[in-house]
C-alpha positions in Angstrom: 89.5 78.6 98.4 88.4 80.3 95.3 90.6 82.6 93.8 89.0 85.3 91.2 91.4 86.5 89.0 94.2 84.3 87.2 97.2 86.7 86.8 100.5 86.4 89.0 98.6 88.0 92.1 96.3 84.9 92.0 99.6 82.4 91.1 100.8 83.5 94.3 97.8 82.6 95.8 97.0 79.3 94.8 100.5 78.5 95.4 100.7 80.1 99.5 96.9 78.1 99.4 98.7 74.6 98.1 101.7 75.3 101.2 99.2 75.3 103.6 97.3 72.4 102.9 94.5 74.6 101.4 92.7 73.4 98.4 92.4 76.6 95.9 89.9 76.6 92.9 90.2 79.7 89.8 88.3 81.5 87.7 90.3 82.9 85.3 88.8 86.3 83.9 92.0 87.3 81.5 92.9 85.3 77.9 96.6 86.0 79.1 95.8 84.2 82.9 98.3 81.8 84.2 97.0 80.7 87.9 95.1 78.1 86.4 98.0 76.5 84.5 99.4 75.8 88.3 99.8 72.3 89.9 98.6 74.2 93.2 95.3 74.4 91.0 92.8 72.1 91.8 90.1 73.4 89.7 89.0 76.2 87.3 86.4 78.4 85.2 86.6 80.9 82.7 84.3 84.0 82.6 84.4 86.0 79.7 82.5 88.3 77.8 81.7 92.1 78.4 79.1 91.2 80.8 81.8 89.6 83.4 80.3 90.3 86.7 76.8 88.4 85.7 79.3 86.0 84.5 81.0 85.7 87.4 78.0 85.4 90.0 76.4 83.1 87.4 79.8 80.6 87.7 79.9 81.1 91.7 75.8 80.1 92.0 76.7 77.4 89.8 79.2 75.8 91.5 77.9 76.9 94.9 76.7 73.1 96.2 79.8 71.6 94.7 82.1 74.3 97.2 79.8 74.5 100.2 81.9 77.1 102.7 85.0 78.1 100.3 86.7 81.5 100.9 86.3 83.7 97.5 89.1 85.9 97.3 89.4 88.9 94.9 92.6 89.8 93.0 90.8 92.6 90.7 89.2 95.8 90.8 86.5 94.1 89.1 86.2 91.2 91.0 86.2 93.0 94.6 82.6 94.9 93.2 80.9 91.8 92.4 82.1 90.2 95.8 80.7 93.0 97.6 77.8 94.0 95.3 76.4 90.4 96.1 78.2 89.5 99.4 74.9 88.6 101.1 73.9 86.1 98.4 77.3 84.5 98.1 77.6 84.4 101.8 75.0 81.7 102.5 77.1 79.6 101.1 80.7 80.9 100.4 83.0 82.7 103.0 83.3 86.4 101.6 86.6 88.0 101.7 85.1 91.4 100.2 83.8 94.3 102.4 80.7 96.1 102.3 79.7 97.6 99.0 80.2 101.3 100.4 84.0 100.2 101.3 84.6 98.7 97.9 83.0 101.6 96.0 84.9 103.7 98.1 88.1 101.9 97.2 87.6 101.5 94.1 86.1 104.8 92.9 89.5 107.3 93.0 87.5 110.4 93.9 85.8 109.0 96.8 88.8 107.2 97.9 91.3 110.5 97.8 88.0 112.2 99.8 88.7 109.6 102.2 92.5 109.9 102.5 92.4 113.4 102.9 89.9 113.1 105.6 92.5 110.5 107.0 95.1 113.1 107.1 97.0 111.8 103.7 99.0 113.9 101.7 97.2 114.0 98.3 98.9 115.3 94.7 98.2 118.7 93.8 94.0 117.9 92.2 93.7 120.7 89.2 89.9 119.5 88.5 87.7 117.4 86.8 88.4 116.2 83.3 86.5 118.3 81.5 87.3 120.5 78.4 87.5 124.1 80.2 90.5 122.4 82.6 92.3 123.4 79.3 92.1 127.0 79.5 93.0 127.5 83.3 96.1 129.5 83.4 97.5 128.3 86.6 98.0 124.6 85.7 102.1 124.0 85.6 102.2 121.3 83.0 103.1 118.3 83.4 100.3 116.6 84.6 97.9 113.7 84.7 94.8 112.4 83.8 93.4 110.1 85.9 90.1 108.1 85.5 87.9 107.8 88.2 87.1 103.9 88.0 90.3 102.6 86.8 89.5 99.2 85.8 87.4 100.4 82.8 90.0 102.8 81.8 92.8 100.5 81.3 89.9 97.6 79.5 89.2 100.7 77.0 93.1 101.8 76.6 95.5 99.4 77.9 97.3 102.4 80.2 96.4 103.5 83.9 96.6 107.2 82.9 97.1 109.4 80.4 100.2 112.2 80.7 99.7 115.5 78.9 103.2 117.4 78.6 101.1 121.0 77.5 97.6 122.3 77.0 97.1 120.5 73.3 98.0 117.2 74.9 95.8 117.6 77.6 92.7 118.6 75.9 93.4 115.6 73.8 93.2 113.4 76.8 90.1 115.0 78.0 88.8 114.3 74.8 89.2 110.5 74.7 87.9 109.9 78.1 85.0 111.7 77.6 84.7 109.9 74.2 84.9 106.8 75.7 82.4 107.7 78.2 84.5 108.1 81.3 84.8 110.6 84.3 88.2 111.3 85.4 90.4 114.2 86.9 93.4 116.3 86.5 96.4 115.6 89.1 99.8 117.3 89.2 102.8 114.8 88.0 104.9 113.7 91.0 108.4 113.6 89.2 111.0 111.6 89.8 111.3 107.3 88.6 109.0 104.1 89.7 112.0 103.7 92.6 110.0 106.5 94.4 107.1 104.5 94.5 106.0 102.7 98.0 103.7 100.9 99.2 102.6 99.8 103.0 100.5 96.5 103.1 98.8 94.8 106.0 96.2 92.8 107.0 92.8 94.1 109.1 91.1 91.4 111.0 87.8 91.0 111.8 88.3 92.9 115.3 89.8 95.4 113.7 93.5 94.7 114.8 96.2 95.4 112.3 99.1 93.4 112.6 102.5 93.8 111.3 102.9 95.6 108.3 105.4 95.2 105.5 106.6 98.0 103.2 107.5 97.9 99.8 109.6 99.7 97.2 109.3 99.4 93.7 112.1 99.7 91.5 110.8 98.9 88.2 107.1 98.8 86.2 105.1 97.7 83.2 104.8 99.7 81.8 107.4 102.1 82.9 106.2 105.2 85.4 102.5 104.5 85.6 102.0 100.8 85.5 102.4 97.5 88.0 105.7 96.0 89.5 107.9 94.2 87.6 111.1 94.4 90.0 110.3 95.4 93.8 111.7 94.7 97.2 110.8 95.4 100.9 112.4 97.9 102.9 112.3 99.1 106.6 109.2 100.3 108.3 108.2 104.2 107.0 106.2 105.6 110.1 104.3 107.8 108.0 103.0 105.3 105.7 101.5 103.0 108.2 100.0 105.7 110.2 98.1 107.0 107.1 97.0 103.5 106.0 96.0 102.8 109.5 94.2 105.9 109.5 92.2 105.3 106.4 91.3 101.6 107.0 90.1 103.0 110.1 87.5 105.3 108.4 86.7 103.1 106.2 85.8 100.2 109.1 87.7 97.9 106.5 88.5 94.3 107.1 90.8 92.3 104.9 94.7 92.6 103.1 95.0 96.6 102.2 97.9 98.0 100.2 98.4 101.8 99.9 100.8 103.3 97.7 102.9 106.3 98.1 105.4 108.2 95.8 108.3 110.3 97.7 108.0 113.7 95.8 111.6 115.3 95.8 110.0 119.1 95.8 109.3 119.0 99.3 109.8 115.3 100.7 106.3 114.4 100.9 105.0 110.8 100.4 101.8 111.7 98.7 99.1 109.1 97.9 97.9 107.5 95.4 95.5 104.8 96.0 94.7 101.9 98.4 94.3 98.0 97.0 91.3 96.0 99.7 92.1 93.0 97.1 95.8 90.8 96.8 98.4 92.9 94.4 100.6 91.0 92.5 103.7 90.8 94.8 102.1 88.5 97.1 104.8 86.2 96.7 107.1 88.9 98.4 104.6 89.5 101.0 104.6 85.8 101.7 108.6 85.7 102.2 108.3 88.9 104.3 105.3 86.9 106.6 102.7 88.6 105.5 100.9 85.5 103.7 97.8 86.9 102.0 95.9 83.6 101.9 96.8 82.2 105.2 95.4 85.3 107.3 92.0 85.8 105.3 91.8 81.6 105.4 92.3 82.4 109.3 90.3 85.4 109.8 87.3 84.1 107.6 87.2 80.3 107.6 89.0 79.6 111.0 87.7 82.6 112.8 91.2 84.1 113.9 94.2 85.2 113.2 97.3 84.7 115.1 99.2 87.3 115.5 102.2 87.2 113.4 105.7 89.7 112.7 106.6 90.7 109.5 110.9 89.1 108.9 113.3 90.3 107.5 113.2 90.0 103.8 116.1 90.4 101.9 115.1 89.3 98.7 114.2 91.5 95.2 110.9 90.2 93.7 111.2 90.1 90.0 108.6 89.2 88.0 110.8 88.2 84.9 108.5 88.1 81.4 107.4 91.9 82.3 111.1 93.1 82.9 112.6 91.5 79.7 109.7 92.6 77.9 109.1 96.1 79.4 112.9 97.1 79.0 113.0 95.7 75.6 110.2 98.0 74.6 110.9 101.0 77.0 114.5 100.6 76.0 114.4 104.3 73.9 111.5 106.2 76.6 113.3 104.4 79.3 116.6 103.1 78.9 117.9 101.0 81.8 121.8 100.7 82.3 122.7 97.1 81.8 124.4 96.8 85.3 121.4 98.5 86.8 119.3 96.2 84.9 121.3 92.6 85.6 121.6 93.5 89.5 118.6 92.3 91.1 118.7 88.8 89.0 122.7 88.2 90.4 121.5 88.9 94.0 118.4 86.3 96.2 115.2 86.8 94.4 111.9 85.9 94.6 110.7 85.0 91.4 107.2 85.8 90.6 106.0 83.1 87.9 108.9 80.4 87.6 109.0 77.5 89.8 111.0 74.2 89.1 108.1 72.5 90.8 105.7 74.5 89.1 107.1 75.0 85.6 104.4 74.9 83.2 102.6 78.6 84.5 106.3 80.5 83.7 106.3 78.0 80.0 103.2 79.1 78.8 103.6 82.7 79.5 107.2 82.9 77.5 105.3 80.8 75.0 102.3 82.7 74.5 104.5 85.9 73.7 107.2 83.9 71.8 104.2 83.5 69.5 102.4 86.6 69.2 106.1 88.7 68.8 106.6 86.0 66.1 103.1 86.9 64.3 103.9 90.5 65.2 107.4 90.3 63.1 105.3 88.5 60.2 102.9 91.5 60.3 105.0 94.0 59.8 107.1 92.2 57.3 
């Protein structure tokens, strides 16, 4: 197994891979990876540069004789396109876990994948237009709202966030203003209020016949950054009808095959769950996923390399997944925008966790990470000093 991608999404990989016998290779894409500091690790390459998906293909040709029937598996935006840009080449010698190009793009691109949910009979966020100057003079927007860029992964490589927030017409004219700067197409969405605890997501796998099997839902309680970024503190919760029969519906049009995740926030106005985006590629709970049954690399090692999956049934998970570094860090720096009570804060680490990075078997992945931003706060201080 090849793993594409070396944040915690892929640690959980390598390490589900390593339980199951399954040797598990990574190319690390990020200078803050971690996957392929694991013991679960067999093997590794770095792609870098701006040109990353000819980087990436070039690496996976390279080694192609050396790995002779691998699965690749995506854990990025990023990676996902190249998969399925190239599947056919890659397939004569690697197992693909990517879909068509069409489903990726789809996925990936935010307008065409809200097109798609709405035809699937999702609740969308109110949509006040396309990101363009004028948007600032329409009288009926109700501030707040969002800016949201059509192809995310560029957005956050340019500015480090998922989305921008304007609070009144200035702010978002100033928004519109650096995406179209920076050369991107985006839109302009209501803001669902209310915290990251309103955020869910249902996840499941599609196989190749096009069964779905049991699903597990998640709640997030806490992200990095704060309202509009990734977990950092999340835990599963009971079956929401509604969300399973809208992801269901949308893999459906989509003829998608492979792990999905769609996400959901419960708006308070009216009760809705409205959605926000679907994730064909492993997010970076799998380690929750795993305790709950639903174990990311064993079904795609099953449906692509084995030819089946056996049914399975999600379990009852009782366990908060915390992925530590982010939550000291996060509430640390959020602790004026976003101040966290300190019981609210100590509860999930005094009840069973999961923990996303630290293993006493695996030590050196958690060390590293802890280390690398013991030293750059330290060079940070000396700055500023």
């Amino acid at each position: 197994m090849i793993v594409i991608g070396g944040y915690v999404n892929a640690l959980g990989l390598v390490r589900a891979a390593a339980a199951r016998g399954i040797e598990a290779a990574v190319v690390s894409t990020q200078p803050y990876d971690i996957a392929h500091l694991s013991r679960s690790c067999a093997a590794h390459d770095v792609v870098r540069g701006p040109d990353r998906e000819g980087s990436l293909l070039e690496v996976l040709l390279r080694r192609a004789h050396e790995r002779p029937g691998w699965l690749l598996l995506p854990t990025d935006d990023e990676a996902l396109l190249t998969l399925a840009r190239h599947r056919d080449r890659l397939a004569k010698t690697y197992r693909v876990a990517a879909p068509s190009w069409h489903v990726a793009r789809t996925l990936v691109d935010k307008q065409l994948l809200l097109e798609a949910a709405s035809a699937a009979g999702a609740t969308l966020p109110r949509s006040w237009g396309p990101a363009a100057p004028e948007i600032a003079d329409r009288p009926e927007i109700v501030f707040p709202v969002v800016v949201k860029p059509r192809i995310g992964y560029r957005f956050v490589a340019r500015f480090g966030v998922k989305l921008f927030v304007a609070r009144d017409r200035a702010e978002l004219l100033r928004a519109v203003e650096r995406l179209s700067a920076a050369g991107l197409e985006g839109a302009v969405f209501d803001l669902v209020p209310g915290g990251d605890d309103r955020i869910y997501a249902y996840c499941t796998y599609v196989d190749a016949s096009g069964t779905a099997y049991d699903g597990v839902t998640v709640r997030k309680l806490r992200q990095g950054p704060p309202f509009f970024g990734v977990a950092r503190v999340a835990r599963t919760v009971a079956e929401i009808p509604e969300l399973r029969a809208t992801t269901l519906a949308l893999v459906r049009r989509l003829g998608f095959r492979g792990f999905v995740a769609a996400e959901f926030k419960h708006d308070p106005r009216d009760g809705t769950f409205r959605f926000f985006e679907a994730n064909g590629r492993s997010v970076i709970y799998n380690a929750l996923l795993r305790a709950a049954g639903l174990d990311i690399a064993a079904l795609s090692w099953a449906d692509h390399v084995d030819g089946r999956v056996v049914p399975w049934s999600a379990t009852a998970c009782g366990g908060t997944w915390i992925n530590a570094h982010a939550d000291v860090l996060y509430s640390a720096l959020w602790r004026r925008a976003d101040p966290v009570p300190l019981a609210k804060l100590v509860a999930p680490y005094v009840r069973q966790r999961i923990d996303a990075v630290w293993s006493a078997r695996d030590p050196y992945p958690f060390l590293t990470q802890w280390a690398r931003s013991a030293r750059d706060g330290g060079r940070a201080l000396l700055r500023v000093s």
